[in-house]
KOLFIMI-289431 format. One line per field, with one value per residue (C-alpha): residue number from 1; residue in three letters; x negated, y, z negated. Coordinates in nm, 2 decimals. Each point is the difference from the previous one (the first is absolute). Layout:
REM KOLFIMI-289431
paba c(NUM ...) .
dofi c(ala ...) .
px c(X ...) .
py c(Y ...) .
pz c(Z ...) .
This chain:
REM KOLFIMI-289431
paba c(1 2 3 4 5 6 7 8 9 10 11 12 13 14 15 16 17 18 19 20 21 22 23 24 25 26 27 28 29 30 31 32 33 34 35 36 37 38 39 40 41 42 43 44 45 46 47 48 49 50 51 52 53 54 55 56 57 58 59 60 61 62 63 64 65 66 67 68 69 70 71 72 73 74 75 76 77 78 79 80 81 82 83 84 85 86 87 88 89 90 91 92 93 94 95 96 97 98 99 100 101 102 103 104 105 106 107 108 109 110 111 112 113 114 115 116 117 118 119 120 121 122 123 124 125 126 127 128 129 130 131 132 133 134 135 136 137 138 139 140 141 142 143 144 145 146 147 148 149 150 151 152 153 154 155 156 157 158 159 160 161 162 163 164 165 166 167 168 169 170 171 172 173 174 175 176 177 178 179 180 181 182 183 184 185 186 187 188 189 190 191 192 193 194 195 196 197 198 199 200 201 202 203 204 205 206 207 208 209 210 211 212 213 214 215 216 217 218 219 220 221 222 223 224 225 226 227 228 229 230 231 232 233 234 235 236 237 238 239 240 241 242 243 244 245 246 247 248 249 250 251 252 253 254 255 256 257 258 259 260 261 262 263 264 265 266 267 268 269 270 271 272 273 274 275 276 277 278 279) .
dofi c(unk unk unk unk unk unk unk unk unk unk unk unk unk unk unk unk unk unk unk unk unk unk unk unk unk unk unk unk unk unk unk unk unk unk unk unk unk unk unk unk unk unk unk unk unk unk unk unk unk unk unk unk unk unk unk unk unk unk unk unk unk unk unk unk unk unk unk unk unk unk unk unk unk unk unk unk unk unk unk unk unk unk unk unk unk unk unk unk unk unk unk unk unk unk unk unk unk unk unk unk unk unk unk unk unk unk unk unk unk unk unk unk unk unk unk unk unk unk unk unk unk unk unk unk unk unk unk unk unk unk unk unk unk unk unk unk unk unk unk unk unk unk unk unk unk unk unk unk unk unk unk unk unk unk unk unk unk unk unk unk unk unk unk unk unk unk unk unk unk unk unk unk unk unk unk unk unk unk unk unk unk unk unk unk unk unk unk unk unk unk unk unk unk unk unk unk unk unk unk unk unk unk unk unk unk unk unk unk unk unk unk unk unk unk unk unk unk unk unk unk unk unk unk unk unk unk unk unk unk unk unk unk unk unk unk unk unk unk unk unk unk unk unk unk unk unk unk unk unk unk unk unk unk unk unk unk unk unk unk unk unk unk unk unk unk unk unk unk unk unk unk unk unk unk unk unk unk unk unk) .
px c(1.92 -0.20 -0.07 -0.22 0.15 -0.24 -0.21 -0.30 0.12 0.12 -0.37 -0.12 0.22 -0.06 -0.43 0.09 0.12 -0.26 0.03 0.09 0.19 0.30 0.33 0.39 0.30 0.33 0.04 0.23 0.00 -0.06 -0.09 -0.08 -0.18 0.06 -0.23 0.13 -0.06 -0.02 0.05 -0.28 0.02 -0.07 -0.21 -0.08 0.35 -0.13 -0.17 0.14 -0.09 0.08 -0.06 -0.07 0.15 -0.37 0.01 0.33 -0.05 -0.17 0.23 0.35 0.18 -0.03 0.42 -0.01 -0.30 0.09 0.34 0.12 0.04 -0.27 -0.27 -0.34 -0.36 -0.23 -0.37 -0.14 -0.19 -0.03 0.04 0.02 -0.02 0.05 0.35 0.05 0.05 -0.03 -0.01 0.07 -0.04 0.26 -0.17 -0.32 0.23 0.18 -0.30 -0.28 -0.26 0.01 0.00 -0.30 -0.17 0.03 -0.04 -0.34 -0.11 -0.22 -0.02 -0.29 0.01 -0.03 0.25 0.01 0.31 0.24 0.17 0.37 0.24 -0.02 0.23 0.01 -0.07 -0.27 -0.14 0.05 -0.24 -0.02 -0.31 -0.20 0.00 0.38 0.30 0.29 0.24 0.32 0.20 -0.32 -0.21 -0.33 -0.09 -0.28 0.15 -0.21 0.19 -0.10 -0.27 -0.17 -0.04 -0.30 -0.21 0.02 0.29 0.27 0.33 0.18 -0.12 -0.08 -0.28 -0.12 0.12 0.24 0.16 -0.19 -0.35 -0.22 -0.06 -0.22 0.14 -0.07 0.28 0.13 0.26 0.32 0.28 0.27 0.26 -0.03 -0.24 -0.29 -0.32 -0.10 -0.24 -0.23 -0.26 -0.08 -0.21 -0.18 -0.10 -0.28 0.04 -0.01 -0.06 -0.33 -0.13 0.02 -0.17 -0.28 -0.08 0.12 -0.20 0.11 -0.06 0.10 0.22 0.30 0.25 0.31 0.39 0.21 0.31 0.16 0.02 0.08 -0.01 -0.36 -0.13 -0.03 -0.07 -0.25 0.00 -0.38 -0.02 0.26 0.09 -0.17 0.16 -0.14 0.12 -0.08 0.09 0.20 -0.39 -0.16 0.23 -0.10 -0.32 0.25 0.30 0.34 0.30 0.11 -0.14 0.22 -0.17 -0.31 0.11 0.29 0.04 -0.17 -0.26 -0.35 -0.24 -0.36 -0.01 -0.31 -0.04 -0.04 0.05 0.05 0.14 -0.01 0.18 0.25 0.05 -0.01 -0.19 0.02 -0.06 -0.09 0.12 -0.19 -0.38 0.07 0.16 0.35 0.11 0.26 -0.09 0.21 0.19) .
py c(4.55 -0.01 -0.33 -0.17 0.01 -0.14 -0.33 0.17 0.15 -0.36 -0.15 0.24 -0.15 -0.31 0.07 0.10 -0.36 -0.27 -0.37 -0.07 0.30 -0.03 0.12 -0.03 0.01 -0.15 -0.29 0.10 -0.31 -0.38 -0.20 -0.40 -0.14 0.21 0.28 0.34 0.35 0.31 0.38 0.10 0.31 0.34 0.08 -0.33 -0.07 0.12 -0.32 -0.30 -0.27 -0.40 -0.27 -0.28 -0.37 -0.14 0.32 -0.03 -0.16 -0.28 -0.09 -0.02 -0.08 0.33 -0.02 0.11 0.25 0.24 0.15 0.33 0.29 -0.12 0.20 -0.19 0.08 -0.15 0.00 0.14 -0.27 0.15 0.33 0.01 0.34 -0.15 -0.10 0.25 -0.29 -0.10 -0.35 -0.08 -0.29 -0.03 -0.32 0.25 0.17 -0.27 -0.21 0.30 -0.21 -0.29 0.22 0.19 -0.32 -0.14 0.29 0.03 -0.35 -0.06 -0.27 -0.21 0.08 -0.28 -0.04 -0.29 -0.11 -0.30 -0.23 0.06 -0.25 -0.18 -0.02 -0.22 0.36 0.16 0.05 0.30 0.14 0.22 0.23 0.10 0.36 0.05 0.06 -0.23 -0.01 0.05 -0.29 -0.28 -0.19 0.19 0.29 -0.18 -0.28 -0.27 -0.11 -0.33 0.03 0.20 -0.25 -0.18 -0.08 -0.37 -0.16 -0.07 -0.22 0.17 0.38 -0.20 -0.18 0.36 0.20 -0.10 0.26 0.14 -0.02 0.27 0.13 0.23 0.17 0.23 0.29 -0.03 0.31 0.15 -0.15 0.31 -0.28 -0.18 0.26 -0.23 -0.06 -0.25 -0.20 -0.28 -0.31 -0.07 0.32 -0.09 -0.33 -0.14 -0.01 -0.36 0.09 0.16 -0.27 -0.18 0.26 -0.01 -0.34 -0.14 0.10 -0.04 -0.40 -0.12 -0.32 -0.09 -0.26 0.20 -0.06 0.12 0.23 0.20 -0.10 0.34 0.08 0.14 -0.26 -0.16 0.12 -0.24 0.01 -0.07 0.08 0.12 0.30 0.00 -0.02 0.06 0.01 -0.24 0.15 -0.24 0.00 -0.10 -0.29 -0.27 -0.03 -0.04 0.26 -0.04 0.20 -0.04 -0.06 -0.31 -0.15 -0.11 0.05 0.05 0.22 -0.24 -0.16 0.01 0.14 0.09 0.35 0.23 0.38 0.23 0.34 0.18 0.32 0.13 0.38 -0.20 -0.29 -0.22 -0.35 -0.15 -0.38 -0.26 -0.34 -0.12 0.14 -0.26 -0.39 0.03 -0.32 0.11 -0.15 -0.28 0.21) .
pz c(-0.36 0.31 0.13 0.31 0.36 0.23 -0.02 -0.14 -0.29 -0.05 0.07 -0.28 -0.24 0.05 0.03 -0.35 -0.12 -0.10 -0.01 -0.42 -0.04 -0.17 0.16 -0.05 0.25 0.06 0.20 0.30 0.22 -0.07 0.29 0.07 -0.13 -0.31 0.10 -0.10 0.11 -0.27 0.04 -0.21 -0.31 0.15 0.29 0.04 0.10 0.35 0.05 0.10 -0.32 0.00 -0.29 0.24 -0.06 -0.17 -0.23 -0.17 -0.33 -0.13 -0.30 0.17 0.34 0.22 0.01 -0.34 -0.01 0.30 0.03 0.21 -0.23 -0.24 -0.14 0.00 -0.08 0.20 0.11 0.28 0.20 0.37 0.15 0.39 0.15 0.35 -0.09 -0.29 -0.22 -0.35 -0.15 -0.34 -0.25 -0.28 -0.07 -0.12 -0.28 -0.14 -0.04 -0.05 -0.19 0.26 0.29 -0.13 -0.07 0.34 0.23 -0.17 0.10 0.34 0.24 -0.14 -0.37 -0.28 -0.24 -0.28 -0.13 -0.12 0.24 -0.16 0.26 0.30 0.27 0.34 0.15 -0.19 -0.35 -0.24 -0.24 -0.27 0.07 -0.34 0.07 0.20 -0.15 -0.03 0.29 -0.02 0.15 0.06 -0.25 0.13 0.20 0.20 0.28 0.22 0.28 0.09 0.29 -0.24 -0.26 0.10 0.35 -0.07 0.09 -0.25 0.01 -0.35 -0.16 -0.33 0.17 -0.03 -0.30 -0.29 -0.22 -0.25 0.21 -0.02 0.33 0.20 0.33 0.27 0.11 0.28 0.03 -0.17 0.04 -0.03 0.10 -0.32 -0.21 -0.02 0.09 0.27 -0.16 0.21 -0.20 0.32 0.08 -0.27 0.10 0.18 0.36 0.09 0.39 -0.11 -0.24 0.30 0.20 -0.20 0.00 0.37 0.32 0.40 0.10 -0.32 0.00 -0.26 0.00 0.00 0.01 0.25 -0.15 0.28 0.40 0.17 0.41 -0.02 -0.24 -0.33 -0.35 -0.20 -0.37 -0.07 -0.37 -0.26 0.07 0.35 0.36 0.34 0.34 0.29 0.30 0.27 0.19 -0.30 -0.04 0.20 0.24 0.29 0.05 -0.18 0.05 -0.35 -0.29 -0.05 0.25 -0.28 -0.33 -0.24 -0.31 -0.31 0.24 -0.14 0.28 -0.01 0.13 0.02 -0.11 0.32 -0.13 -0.33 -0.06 -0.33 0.05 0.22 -0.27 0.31 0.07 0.37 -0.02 0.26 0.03 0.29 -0.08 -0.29 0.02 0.16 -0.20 -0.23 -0.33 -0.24 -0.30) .
């Protein structure tokens, strides 16, 4: 049987692969961390091919899933003419209804679904129209910044199991075979229900939260901080910001500049009085 000598009869093979074909090969080499390369059936074999580390499998540890000598059937999920490369999922195959379900979603979708456990490290849901997955209680996951834009001490000031939720996507997770869900992106943005209402030379009694070498931040309303630069500080030069106040001092502080695509509010301290306040 003829086969391909030079590099561009190996470039036509490979033009004639597509992302979600379905391919087998043996696995020839297994590397750290548990990535493993495959000599591919047939003319394909021509191509290098790798199932990398986050493709392996979703169900079981990758020591047990990828072994030299064994024949796999895999997904094709890149094809890289440049490097004459071809990467494969085994994750896609063992799991075809949850892979299908979660390459479909996009970045900004809505999904509903039920809150089905919460952990110190994120919350798991069960979407209404995804599959089960295989090893967690839900295919959807919130990590915690993406809970909420208020602030929070414990995830059940937020959600409890069995709450119906409504969420934004953010990607696929092909680590864990779930989608990265956000409440937050949802939400109202605090910043510009602010924005709406506040205007430059406006005055609040704020408290002070952070002292940093440029400034301090001033928490004006909940939810709500501002900067005051080190010359904004004081109607005489400091050098440090320690120099006036201390992080939990109440200071009047006035609104000098609002930036709504920036998210950012620069605050003065001296256009307003530079008394800190009682608690």
């Amino acid at each position: 049987m003829d086969r391909p000598t030079d590099d561009q009869d190996i470039v036509e093979i490979l033009r004639a692969v597509r992302v979600g074909d379905i391919v087998s090969g043996t696995i020839t080499h297994v590397g750290r961390p548990h990535g493993a390369a495959v000599r591919l059936d047939g003319r394909l074999g021509l191509a290098s091919a790798d199932i990398g580390p986050l493709d392996v499998s979703w169900c079981r540890r990758s020591d047990g899933v990828i072994q030299v000598g064994r024949h796999v059937t895999a997904e094709v999920i890149d094809v890289d003419e440049k490097r004459k490369r071809i990467g494969l999922s085994l994750a896609a195959t063992e799991n075809p209804e949850l892979w299908a379900f979660l390459k479909g979603l996009r970045p900004g979708e809505v999904l509903s679904g039920e809150v089905a456990d919460v952990q110190r490290f994120g919350v798991f849901v069960a979407l209404d129209d995804g599959p089960p997955h295989p090893i967690y209680p839900g295919v959807g996951f919130i990590t915690i910044p993406e809970l909420s834009r208020r602030h929070f001490n414990e995830v059940s000031e937020v959600v409890a199991v069995g709450q119906r939720v409504t969420c934004s996507v953010l990607c696929f997770d092909t680590y864990h075979g779930e989608a990265r869900l956000s409440l937050r992106a949802l939400q109202p943005d605090p910043f510009q229900e602010f924005a709406d209402a506040a205007r430059e030379g406006q005055e609040f009694c704020g408290t002070v939260t952070k002292l940093v070498p440029f400034g301090v931040f001033v928490r004006i309303v909940e939810g709500i901080e501002g900067l005051v630069p080190l010359d904004e500080i004081a109607s005489i030069p400091v050098a440090t910001p320690e120099q006036v106040v201390q992080v939990g001092d109440r200071v009047k502080v006035t609104i000098i500049s609002l930036d709504r695509d920036a998210r950012r509010l620069l605050l003065s301290r001296k256009k307003a009085d530079s008394d800190p306040l009682s608690p």
